[in-house]
C-alpha positions as CSV (number, residue, x, y, z in Angstrom):
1,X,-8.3,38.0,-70.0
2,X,-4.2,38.5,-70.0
3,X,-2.7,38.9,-73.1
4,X,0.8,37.5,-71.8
5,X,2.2,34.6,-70.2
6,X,4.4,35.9,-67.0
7,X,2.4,35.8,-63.9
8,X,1.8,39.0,-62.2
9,X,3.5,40.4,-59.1
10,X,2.0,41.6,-55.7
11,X,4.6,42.6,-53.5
12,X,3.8,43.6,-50.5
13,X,5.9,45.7,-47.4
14,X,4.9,46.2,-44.1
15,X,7.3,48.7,-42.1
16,X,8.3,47.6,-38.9
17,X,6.3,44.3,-38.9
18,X,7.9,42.0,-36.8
19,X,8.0,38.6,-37.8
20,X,6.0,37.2,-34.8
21,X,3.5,39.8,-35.7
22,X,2.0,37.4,-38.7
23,X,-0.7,35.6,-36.4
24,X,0.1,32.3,-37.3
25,X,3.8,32.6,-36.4
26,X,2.5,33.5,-32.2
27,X,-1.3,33.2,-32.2
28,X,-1.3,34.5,-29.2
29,X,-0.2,38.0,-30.1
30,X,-1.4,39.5,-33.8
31,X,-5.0,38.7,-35.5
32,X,-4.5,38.4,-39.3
33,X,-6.7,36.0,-40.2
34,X,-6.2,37.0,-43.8
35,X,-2.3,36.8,-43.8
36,X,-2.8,34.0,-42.0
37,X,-4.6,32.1,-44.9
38,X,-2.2,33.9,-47.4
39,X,0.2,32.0,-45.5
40,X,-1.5,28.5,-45.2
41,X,-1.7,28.8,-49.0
42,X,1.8,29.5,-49.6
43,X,5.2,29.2,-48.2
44,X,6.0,30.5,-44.8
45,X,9.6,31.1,-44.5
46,X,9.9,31.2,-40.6
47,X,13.7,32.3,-40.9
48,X,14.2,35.1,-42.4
49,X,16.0,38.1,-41.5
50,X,16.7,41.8,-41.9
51,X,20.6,41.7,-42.1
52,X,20.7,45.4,-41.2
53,X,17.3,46.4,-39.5
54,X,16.4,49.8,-40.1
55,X,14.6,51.2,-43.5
56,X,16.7,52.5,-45.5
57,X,19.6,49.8,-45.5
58,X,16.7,46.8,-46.2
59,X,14.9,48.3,-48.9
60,X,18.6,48.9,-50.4
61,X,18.8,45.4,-50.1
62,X,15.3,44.6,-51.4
63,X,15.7,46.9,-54.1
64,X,18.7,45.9,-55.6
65,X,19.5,42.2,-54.5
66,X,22.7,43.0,-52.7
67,X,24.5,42.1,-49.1
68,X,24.7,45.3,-47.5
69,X,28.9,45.3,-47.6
70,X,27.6,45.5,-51.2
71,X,24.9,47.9,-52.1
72,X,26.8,50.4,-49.2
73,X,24.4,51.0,-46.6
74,X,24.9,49.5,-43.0
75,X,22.5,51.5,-41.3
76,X,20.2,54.5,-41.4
77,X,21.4,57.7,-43.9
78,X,18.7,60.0,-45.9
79,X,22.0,61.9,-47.2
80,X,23.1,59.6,-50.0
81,X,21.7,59.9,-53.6
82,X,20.7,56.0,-54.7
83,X,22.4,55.6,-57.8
84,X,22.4,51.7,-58.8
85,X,22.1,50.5,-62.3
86,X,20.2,47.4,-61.7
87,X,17.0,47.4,-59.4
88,X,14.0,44.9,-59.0
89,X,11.7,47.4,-60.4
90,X,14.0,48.5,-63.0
91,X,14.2,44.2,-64.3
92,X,10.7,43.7,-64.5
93,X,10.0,46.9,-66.2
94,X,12.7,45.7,-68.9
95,X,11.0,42.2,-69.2
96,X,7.5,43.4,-70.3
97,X,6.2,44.7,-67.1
98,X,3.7,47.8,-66.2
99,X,5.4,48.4,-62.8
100,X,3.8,50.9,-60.2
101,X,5.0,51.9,-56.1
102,X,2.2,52.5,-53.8
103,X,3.1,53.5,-50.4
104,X,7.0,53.9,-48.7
105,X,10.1,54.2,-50.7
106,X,12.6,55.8,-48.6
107,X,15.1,56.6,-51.2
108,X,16.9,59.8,-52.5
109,X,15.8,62.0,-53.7
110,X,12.5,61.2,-52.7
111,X,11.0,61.5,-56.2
112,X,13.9,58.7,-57.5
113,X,11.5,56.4,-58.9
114,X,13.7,53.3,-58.6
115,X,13.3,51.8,-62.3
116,X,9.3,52.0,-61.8
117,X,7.2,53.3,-64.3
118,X,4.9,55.5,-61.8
119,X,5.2,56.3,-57.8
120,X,2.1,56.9,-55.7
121,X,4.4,58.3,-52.6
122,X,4.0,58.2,-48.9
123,X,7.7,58.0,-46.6
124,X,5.5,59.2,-43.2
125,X,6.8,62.2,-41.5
126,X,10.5,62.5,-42.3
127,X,11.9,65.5,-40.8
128,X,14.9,65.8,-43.0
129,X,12.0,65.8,-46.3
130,X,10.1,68.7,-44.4
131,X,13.1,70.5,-44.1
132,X,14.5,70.3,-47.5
133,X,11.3,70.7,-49.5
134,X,8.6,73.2,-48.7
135,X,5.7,72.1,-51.3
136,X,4.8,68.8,-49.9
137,X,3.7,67.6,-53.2
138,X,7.9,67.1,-53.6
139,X,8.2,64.4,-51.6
140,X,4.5,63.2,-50.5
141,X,1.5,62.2,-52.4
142,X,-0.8,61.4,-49.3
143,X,-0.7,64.5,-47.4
144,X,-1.9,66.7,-50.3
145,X,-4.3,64.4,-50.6
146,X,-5.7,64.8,-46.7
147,X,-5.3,68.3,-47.1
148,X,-8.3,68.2,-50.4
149,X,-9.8,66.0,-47.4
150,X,-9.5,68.1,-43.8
151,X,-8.4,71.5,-45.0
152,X,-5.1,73.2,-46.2
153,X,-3.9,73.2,-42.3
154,X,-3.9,69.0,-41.8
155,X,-0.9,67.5,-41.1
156,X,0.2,63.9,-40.5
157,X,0.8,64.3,-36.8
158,X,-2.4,66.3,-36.0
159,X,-2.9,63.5,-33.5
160,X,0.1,64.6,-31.1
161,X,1.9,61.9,-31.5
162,X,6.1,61.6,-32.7
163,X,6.9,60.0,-36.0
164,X,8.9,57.3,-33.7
165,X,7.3,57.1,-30.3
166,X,4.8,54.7,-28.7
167,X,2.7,57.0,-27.3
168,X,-0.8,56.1,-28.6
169,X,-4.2,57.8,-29.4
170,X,-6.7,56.1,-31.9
171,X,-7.3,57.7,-35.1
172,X,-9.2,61.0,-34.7
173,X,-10.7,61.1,-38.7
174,X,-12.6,58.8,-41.5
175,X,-10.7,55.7,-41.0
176,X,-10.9,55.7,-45.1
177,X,-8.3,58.9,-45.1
178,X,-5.6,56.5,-42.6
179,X,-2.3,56.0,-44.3
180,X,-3.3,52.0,-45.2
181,X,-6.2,52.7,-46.1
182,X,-4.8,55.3,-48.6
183,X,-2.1,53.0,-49.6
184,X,-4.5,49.9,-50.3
185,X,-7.1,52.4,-52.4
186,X,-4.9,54.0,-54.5
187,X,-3.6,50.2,-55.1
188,X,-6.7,49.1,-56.5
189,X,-6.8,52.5,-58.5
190,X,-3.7,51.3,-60.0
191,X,-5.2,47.7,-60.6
192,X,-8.2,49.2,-62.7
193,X,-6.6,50.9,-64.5
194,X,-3.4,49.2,-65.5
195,X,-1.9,48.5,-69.0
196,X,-3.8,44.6,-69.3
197,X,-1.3,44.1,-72.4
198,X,1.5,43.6,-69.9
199,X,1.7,42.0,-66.5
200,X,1.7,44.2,-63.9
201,X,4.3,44.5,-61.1
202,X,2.7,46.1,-58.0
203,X,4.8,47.2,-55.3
204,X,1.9,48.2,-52.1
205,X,4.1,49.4,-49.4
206,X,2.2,50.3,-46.1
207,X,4.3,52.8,-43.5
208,X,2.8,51.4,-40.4
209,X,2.7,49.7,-38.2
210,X,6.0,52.2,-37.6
211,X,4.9,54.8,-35.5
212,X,3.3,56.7,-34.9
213,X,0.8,54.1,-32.8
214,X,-2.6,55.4,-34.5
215,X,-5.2,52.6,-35.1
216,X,-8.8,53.2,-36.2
217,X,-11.0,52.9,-33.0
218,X,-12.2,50.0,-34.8
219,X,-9.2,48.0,-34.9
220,X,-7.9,49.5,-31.6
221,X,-11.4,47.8,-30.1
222,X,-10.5,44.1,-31.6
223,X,-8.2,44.2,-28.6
224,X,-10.3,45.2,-25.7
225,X,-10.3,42.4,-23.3
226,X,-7.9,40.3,-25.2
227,X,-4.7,39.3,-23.4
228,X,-1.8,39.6,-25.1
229,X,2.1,38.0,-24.3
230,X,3.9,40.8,-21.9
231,X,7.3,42.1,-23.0
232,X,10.5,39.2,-23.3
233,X,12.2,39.5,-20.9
234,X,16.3,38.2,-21.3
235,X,18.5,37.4,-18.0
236,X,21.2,39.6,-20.0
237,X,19.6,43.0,-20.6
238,X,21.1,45.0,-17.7
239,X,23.8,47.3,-18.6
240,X,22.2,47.6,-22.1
241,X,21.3,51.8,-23.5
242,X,17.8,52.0,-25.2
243,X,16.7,54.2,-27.9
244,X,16.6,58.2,-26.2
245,X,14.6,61.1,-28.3
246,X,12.8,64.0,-26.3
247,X,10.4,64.1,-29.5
248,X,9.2,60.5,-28.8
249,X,9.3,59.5,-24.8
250,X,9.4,56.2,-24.0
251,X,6.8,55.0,-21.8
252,X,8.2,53.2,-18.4
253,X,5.2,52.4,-16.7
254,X,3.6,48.9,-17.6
255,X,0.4,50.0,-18.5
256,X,1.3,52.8,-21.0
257,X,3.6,50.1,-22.8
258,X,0.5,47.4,-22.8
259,X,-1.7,50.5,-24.6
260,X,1.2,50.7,-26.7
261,X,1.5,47.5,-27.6
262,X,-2.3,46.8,-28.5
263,X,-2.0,49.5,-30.9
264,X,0.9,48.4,-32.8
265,X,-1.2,44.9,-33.1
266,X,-4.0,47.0,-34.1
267,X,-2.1,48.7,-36.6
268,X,-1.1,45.6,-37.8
269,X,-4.5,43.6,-38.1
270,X,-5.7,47.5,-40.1
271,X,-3.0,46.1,-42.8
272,X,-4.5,42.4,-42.4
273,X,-8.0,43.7,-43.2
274,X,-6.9,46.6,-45.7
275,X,-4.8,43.4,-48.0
276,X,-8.2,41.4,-47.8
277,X,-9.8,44.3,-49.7
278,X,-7.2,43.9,-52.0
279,X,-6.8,40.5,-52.4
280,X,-10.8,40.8,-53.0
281,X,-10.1,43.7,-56.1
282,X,-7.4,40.8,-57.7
283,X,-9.9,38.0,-57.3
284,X,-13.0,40.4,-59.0
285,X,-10.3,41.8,-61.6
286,X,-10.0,37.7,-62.5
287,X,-6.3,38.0,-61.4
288,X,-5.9,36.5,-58.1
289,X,-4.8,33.0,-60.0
290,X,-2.2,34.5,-61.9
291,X,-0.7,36.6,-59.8
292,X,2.9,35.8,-57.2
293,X,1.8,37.6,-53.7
294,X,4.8,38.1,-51.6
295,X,4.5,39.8,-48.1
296,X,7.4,40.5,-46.2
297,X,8.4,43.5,-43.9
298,X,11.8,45.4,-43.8
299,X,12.4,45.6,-39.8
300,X,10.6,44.7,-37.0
301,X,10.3,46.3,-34.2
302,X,11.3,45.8,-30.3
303,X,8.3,46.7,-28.5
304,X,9.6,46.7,-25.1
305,X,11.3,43.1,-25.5
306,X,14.1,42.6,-23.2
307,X,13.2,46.5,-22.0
308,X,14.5,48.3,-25.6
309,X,12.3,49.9,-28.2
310,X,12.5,50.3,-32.4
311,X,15.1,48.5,-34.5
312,X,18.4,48.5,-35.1
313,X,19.4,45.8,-33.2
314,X,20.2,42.0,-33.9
315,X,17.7,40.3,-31.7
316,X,14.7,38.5,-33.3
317,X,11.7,41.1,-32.3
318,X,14.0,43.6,-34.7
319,X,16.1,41.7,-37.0
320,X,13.1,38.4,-37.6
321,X,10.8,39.0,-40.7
322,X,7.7,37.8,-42.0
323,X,7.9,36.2,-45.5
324,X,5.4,34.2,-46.8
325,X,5.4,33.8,-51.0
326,X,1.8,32.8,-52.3
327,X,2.2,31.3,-55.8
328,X,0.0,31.5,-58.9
329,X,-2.5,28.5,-59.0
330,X,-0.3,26.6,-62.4
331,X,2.8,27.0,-59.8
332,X,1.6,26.0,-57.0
333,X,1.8,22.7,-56.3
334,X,3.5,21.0,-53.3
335,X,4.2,24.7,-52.3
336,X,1.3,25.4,-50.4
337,X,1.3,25.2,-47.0
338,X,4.7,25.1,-46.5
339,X,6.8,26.0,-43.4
340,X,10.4,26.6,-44.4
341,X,12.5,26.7,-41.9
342,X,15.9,27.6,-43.9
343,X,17.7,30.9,-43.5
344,X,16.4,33.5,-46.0
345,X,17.6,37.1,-46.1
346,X,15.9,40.0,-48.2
347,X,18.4,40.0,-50.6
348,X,16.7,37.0,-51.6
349,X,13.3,38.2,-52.8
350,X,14.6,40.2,-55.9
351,X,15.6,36.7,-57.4
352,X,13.0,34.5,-56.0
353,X,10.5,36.9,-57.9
354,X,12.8,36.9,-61.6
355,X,12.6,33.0,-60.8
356,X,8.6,32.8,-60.5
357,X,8.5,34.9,-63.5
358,X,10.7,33.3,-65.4
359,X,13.2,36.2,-66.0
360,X,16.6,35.6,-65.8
361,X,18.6,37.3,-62.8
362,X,21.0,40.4,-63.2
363,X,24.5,39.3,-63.1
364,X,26.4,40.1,-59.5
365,X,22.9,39.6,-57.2
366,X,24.2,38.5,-53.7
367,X,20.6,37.3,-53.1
368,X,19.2,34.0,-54.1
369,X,15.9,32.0,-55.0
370,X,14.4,30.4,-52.4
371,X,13.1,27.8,-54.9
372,X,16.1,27.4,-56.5
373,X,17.3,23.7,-56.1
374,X,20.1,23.8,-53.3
375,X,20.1,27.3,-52.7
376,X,20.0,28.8,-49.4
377,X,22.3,30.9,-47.2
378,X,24.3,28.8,-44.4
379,X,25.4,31.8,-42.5
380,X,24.0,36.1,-41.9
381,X,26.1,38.6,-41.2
382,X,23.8,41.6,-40.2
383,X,25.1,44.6,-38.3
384,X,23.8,48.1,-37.7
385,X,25.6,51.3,-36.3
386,X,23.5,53.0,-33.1
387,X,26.3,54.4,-30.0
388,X,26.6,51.8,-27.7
389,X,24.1,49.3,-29.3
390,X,26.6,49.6,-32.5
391,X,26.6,45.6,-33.4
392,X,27.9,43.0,-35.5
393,X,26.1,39.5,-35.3
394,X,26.1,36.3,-37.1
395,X,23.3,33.5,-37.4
396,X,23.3,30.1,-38.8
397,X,18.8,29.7,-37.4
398,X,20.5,27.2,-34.9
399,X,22.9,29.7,-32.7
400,X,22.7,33.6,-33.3
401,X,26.2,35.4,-31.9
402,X,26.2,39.6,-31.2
403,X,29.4,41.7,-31.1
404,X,28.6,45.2,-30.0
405,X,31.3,46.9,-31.4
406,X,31.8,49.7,-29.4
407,X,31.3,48.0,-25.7
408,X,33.0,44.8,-27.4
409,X,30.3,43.0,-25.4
410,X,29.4,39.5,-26.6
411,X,26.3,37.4,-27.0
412,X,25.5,34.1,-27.5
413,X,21.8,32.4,-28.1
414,X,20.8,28.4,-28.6
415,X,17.9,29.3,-31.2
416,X,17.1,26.2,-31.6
417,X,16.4,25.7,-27.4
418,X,15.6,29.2,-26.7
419,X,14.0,31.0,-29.6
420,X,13.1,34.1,-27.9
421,X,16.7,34.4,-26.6
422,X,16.3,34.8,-23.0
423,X,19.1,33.0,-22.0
424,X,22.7,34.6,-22.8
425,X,25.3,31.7,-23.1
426,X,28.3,33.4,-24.4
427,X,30.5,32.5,-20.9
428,X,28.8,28.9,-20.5
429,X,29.4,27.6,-24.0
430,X,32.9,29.6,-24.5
431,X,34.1,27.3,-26.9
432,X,30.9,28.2,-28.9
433,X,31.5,31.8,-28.9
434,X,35.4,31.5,-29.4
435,X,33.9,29.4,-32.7
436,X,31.6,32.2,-33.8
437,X,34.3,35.1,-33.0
438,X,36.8,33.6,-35.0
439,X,34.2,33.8,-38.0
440,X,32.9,37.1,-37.4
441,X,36.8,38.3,-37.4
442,X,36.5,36.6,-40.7
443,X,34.1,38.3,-42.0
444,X,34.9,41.9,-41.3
445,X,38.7,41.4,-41.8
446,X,38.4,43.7,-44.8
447,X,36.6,46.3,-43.2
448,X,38.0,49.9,-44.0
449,X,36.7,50.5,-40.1
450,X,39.4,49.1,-38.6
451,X,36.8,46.2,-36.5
452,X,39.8,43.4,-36.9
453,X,43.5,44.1,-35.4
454,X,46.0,41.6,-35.0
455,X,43.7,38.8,-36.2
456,X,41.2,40.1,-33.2
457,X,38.1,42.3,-33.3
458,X,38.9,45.7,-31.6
459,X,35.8,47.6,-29.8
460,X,35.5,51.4,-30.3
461,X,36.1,51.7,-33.8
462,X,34.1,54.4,-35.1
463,X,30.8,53.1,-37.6
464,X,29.1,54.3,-40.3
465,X,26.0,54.2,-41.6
466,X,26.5,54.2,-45.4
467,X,30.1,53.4,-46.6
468,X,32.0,55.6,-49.5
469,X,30.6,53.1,-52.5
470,X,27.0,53.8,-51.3
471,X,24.8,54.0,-54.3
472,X,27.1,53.6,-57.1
473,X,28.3,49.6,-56.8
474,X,29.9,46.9,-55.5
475,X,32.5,46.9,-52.8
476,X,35.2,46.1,-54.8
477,X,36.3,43.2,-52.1
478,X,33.3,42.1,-51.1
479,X,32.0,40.1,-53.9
480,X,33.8,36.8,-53.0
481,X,31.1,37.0,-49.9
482,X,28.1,35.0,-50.2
C-alpha cells in the first residue's frame, strides 16, 4: 500500500493525435474503445488547443506552463538549448515525487532530462540528432534496443517510409518491438519497479501516430471494410501552398490518401490498446484508484483536410487536441463524465496537475487549472511560422479568425454553426473580422517582428521560429498577457 498521501500521476502524450481522433469525439472515424471509457470516466475537455502546433513549441508549453510569447518558441527549432528554471517535472520532483519520461521529449540537448529523475528516450528519426551524434545511444534508447532485437544493421525506417510522409506499409517485425509497444513496456518496467515511498509521476509519451504511417497488420486489419469520413473539404482552400519535401511525397490520388488515412487510425487505436495494457499494470499494481490519468496530444495532424497535410496551421484537424483528465476515485465526484466545452490551452495542464496534487503552482505560470473556480481562458492567440502558411489566429470556441502573415490573407469561421470550418465568412460578416483584426493588432503590437505598423497588421514580415529569450525566461513585455 502507498506510504504517502498525494495521488499519483499518469500523463499521457500522443504525437500528432488529432482531437477528433479520440473515438468518442467522431465515432465515425477512430476506435478507442479504451480512451473512450477513460473519457466517460473523466472530463472531456472538447476545446482545447495547441496554440502553436508543431512539437517542439507545445511541449515547451506543456513543460513549463508558459504562453508561447513567453517560454520563446513560436514554431519548430531543434537549435536552441532549453534552459528554464521551473518545469512540470522539475515541481513534482521537488514535492516528493519519483518522476520518470518514457517515450518523446524533443528537447535540447536530447539527453536534457527536464527536472525528471530518469529518461527512457525515443524522439523518432530526427535527422538533425543523426547528424550531430554518431552512437545512437546519445540521443535514443529504443533503437539500441531493436538493434539487441534484429541485428546491429536495424534502423527505424527499415520499412521505406519518411519520418513525415503518408506513405504507408504495415509493420514488417514482432508487433512487441513497435515504438508503442516499446513505450507502454518499458512504462510498466518503470511502474514495478518504482520508489513505492513516493508517488510516482509518470510521463508515457508515444511518437506516433506521427509518421511514419506503420501500423501492426493487426491494427491496420481493424479497418478493412470499415468506412471512414473522406477528407473536409473548405469552399476557401484554393490558392492555399501545402507542405512540399522530396523525402516524404504527398500522395494525390484518392486511394493512396484513404490507405493513408486507415493507418494513421490504426496507429492511433495501437496507442488505444497499448494504454489498456497499462491501465491493466496500474489496476494489478493496486494503483489505478489513486492515480490522476491525463491524455492529451501536442498537435494534430491535417490528414488531407481541406487538401493540406501535417501541422502547423491554425485549423481544427492541426491546432484541436484531445484532453480528457481522469481523476483518482476520493476526487472524483461530479467530475466524471463530463463534457467541458470551455477553452483550454496546454499551458493549462502543468497547473491543473499541481492542483489535483495539491502542490502549489510556480510563480509566473501563464497556464491555469481547469478546476480552478472561475478560471478559464476567454481568448487563444496561437500562431506558427511555415512560408506562405506563416499565420496568426485567434479563437474565443465560438468564432476562430486566421491572419496569414506573409499573404495577409484573412479567415473567418462560425465554430459554433460550422465546426469543421468549411465555410470562410471573413467578406460576409466584415464587421466580424474588422472586430477580430483590431484584437489581433492588439495582441502582437509588441512584437519585435514588426507584424503591426501604423496601428495595422503589415504582411511580409519576416518570422521566426524561436525568439531571442528562448529557453532562458519570460518576455520581458509579455507577462501582462493572459
Amino acid at each position: 500500500m502507498p506510504q504517502h498521501t498525494r495521488p499519483n500521476v499518469l500523463l499521457v502524450v500522443a504525437d500528432q493525435m488529432r482531437r477528433d481522433a479520440l473515438g468518442l469525439n467522431r465515432p465515425a472515424f477512430v476506435h478507442t474503445p479504451h480512451l473512450d471509457q477513460l473519457a466517460r470516466e473523466g472530463v472531456n475537455f472538447t476545446r482545447a488547443y495547441s496554440a502553436c502546433p508543431s512539437c517542439i513549441a507545445a511541449r515547451a508549453s506543456l513543460m513549463t506552463g508558459l504562453r508561447h510569447e513567453n517560454h520563446g518558441f513560436t514554431g519548430y527549432d531543434a537549435n536552441p538549448e532549453w534552459r528554464y528554471s521551473t518545469t512540470l517535472a522539475g515541481t513534482l520532483a521537488q514535492a516528493g515525487y519519483h518522476t520518470q519520461c518514457v517515450g518523446k521529449m524533443h528537447v535540447e540537448p536530447a539527453r536534457n532530462v527536464m527536472g525528471f529523475h530518469n529518461v527512457v528516450l525515443h524522439d523518432g528519426f530526427l535527422h538533425d540528432k543523426r547528424r550531430k551524434h554518431r552512437d545512437p545511444m546519445e540521443y535514443d534508447d529504443y533503437l539500441p534496443d531493436l538493434r539487441r532485437e534484429l541485428g546491429p544493421g536495424a534502423d527505424i525506417c527499415d520499412c521505406g517510409l519518411g519520418c513525415n510522409g503518408y506513405a504507408m506499409r504495415a509493420w514488417t517485425w514482432d508487433e512487441r518491438l513497435h515504438p508503442t509497444a516499446w513505450v507502454t513496456s518499458k512504462s510498466i518496467e518503470f511502474l514495478r519497479r518504482r520508489d513505492p515511498t513516493k508517488p510516482f509521476f509518470l510521463k508515457t509519451s508515444y511518437h506516433r501516430p506521427h509518421s511514419p504511417l506503420d501500423p501492426p497488420p493487426s491494427y491496420l486489419a481493424m479497418y478493412e471494410g470499415r468506412p471512414i469520413p473522406p477528407p473536409l473539404a473548405g469552399d476557401w482552400t484554393e490558392g492555399l501552398a501545402t507542405y512540399v519535401n522530396p523525402e516524404n511525397p504527398i500522395p494525390e490520388d484518392a486511394h493512396s490518401r484513404e490507405r493513408a488515412r486507415r493507418a494513421y487510425c490504426a496507429l492511433v487505436s495501437q496507442i488505444d490498446y497499448e494504454l489498456n495494457r497499462l491501465f491493466v499494470e496500474l489496476g494489478d499494481l493496486r494503483l489505478w484508484d489513486d492515480t490522476l490519468v491525463v491524455f492529451m496530444a501536442d498537435h494534430g495532424d491535417m490528414l488531407f483536410d481541406h487538401d493540406l497535410v501535417r501541422k502547423g496551421v491554425p485549423f481544427e484537424s492541426a491546432a484541436g487536441i484531445p484532453l480528457v483528465v481522469h481523476l483518482p476515485r476520493s476526487l472524483r465526484e461530479g467530475r466524471s463524465g463530463v463534457v467541458d466545452e470551455r477553452l483550454a490551452e496546454i499551458r493549462d495542464v502543468f497547473p491543473t496537475i499541481c492542483d489535483v496534487c495539491g502542490i502549489a503552482p510556480p510563480d509566473g505560470l501563464d497556464g491555469r487549472s481547469l478546476f480552478a473556480a472561475g478560471q478559464g481562458h476567454d481568448v487563444i492567440h496561437g500562431e506558427h511560422p511555415g512560408g506562405s502558411l506563416s499565420n496568426q489566429w485567434l479563437t474565443d470556441g465560438r468564432e476562430k479568425y486566421c491572419w496569414f502573415s506573409q499573404t495577409g490573407r484573412e479567415l473567418l469561421f462560425d465554430l459554433a454553426e460550422d465546426p469543421q470550418e468549411l465555410h470562410d465568412l471573413s467578406v460576409e460578416r466584415a464587421d466580424r473580422t474588422a472586430l477580430w483584426r483590431d484584437r489581433l493588432v492588439e495582441e502582437l503590437a509588441w512584437r519585435p517582428e514588426g507584424y503591426v505598423e501604423n496601428g495595422a497588421l503589415r504582411a511580409g514580415r519576416p518570422t521566426r521560429s524561436s525568439q531571442a529569450w528562448a529557453g532562458v525566461g519570460r518576455a520581458p513585455s509579455a507577462s501582462r498577457r493572459g
